[in-house]
C-alpha positions, -999 to +999 in steps of 0.1 A: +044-236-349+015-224-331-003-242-304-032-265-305-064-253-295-085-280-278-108-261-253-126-227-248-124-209-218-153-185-202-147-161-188-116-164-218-087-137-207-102-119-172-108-132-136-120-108-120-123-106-080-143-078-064-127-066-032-122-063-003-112-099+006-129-097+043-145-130+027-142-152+004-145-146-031-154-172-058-153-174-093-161-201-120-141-212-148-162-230-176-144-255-197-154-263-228-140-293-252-144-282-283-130-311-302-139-348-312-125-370-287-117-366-246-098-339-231-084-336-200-070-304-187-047-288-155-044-256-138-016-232-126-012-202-110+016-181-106-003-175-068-011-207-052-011-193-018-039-171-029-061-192-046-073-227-043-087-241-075-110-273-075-109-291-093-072-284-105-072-313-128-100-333-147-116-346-174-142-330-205-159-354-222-166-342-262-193-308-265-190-311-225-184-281-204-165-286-169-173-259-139-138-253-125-145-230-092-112-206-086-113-194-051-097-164-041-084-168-003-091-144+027-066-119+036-067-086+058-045-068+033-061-037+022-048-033-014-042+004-028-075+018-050-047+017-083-034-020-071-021-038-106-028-072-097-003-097-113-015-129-107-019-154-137-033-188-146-025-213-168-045-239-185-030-270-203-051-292-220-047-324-244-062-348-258-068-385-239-083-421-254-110-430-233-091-464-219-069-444-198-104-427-183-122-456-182-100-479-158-102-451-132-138-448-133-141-465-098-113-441-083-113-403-089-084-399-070-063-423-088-074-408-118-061-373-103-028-383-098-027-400-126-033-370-147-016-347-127+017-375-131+008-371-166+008-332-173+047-339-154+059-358-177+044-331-205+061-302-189+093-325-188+093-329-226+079-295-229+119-285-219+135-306-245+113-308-275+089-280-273+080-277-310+064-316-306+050-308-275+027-280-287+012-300-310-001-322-283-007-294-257-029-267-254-022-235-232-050-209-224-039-177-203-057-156-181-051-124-157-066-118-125-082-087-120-089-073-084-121-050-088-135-024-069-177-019-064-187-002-085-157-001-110-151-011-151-116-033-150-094-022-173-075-051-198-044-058-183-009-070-202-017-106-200+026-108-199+039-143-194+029-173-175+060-203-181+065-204-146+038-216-130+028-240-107+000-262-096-024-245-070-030-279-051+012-292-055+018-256-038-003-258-009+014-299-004+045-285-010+050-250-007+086-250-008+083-260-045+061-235-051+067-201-069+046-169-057+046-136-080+023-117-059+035-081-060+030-061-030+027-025-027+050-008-002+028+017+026+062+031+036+050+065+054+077+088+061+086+110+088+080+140+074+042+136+064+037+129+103+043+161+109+016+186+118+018+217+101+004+252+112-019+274+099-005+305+077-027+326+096-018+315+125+016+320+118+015+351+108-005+360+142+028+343+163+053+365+141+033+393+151+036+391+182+072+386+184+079+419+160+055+435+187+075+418+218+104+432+201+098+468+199+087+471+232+120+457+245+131+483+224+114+509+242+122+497+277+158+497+266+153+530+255+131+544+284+159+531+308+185+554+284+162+585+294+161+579+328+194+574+334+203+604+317+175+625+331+192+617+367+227+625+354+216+661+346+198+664+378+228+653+398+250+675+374+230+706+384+226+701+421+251+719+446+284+697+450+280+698+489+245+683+493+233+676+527+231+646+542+195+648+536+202+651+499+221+629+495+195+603+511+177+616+484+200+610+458+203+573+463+166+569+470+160+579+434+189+559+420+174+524+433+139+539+420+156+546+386+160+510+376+121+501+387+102+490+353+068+508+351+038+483+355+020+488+322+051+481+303+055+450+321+018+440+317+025+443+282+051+416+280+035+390+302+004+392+282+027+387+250+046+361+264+017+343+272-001+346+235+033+333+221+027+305+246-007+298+234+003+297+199+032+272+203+017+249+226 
C-alpha cells in the first residue's frame, strides 16, 4: 500500500543552502493542505544540531499554506568545493477534526505538545502495524543541498530517512538524538609538506659535485707527479750529497706536499655553491 498524500511541499525534494555558513542561512518550507478537512504536520531531520526548524509542528487549515522557516546554524567549518551533503528531512502529516484544534485555541503551546505527543504515538504504531498506519500518515522527503555562489546543484539520491528525529526534541534532548552529518576528513600527510627542488636546480648542484670530483681527481693525481718527479731527482743526484744538499733535499720534500693556490680556490668556491644550493 502506498502512502497517503495529504500536503504539498515547495520547494518539493531540494533545500538548498548557499555557503559559506559565516552566517546564518534561512530557508522557507511552504506547506500546503491540499485536502478537505484540517491537517496538521511535524518535521525531522536526520541533523538537528544543524538546523533549527520553527515551527516544527503545526497546523494547515483546508487550501491553507503554512511558512515553515528551516534554519541552517553557523559553523566555521569550511566544507570541501565537492562536499555531498547528507542531511535529510522528514515531513509527516495527517489528518485532524477540528475539536482537537479548537480547545487549544487559547494555548499554542499546549497545542504543540499535544501534537507533537500525538505524532509519538503514530511513530509507535508505525512499528507494529505499518500497513494501517500509512493510510493515516503522510511522509514527504527532502535532501539538503549545500550550494556554492554561483553554482547549478546537482539532484542528489534522496536515500532513506526512517531514522529521524525531531529538530526541537534534539536540541531538549540531545542524547536522544541521532546526527548523520558526514564529515570530510582534511588528513594532510607528511609527505605533501615537503618542499621539493627545482629540476634545474638540481641539475646545477649535481654539477657541481661531478665538477668537485674531478678536481680531487686531479689533485690526487698532481700529488702522484710530484712525488715521482722528486723520486727521480733524488735517484739521479750523487749518493754523497753535501750537507748543503741535503738541506736541500728536505726543504723540497715539505714543499712537495704544499697544494697550489688556484686549485684550492677552486674547491672553496665549489664548496660554497653546493652550500648555497642546499641551504
Amino acid at each position: 500500500m502506498s502512502a497517503r498524500k495529504f500536503i504539498e511541499l515547495d520547494p518539493p525534494q531540494l533545500l538548498i543552502f548557499q555557503r559559506p555558513f559565516n552566517v546564518t542561512r534561512v530557508r522557507v518550507l511552504k506547506i500546503k493542505n491540499i485536502t478537505d478537512s484540517t491537517i496538521v504536520f511535524k518535521v525531522k531531520t536526520t541533523a538537528p544540531g544543524n538546523y533549527i526548524v520553527v515551527p516544527n509542528c503545526g497546523e494547515v487549515k483546508v487550501g491553507e499554506v503554512r511558512n515553515v522557516e528551516i534554519k541552517r546554524n553557523i559553523t566555521n567549518e569550511e566544507f570541501p568545493p565537492d562536499f555531498k551533503c547528507k542531511d535529510k528531512f522528514l515531513v509527516q502529516s495527517m489528518k485532524i477534526n477540528d475539536d482537537e484544534i479548537n480547545k487549544f485555541s487559547d494555548s499554542p503551546k499546549e497545542l504543540q505538545s499535544y501534537l507533537m505527543t500525538k505524532f509519538q504515538e503514530i511513530d509507535k504504531q508505525k512499528k507494529i502495524n505499518p500497513g494501517d498506519v500509512k493510510q493515516i500518515l503522510g511522509e514527504d522527503r527532502l535532501t539538503c543541498v549545500y550550494q556554492l555562489p554561483n553554482e547549478s546543484p546537482a539532484v542528489p539520491d534522496l536515500g532513506s530517512v526512517d531514522e529521524l528525529g525531531s529538530s526541537r526534541e534534539s536540541l531538549v534532548n540531545a542524547t536522544e538524538s541521532s546526527t548523520n552529518l558526514t564529515a570530510i576528513p582534511h588528513a594532510v600527510t607528511a609527505s605533501t609538506l615537503v618542499a621539493t627542488r627545482p629540476s634545474g636546480e638540481n641539475e646545477e648542484l649535481a654539477a657541481a659535485k661531478a665538477k668537485i670530483k674531478e678536481l680531487q681527481q686531479a689533485l690526487k693525481g698532481f700529488k702522484q707527479d710530484q712525488a715521482i718527479q722528486e723520486l727521480t731527482k733524488n735517484n739521479t743526484r750523487d749518493a754523497k750529497a753535501t750537507p748543503a744538499t741535503t738541506t736541500v733535499l728536505k726543504k723540497s720534500s715539505q714543499d712537495k706536499n704544499v697544494i697550489p693556490v688556484e686549485i684550492v680556490a677552486i674547491v672553496a668556491l665549489l664548496a660554497f655553491l653546493i652550500g648555497a644550493f642546499c641551504f
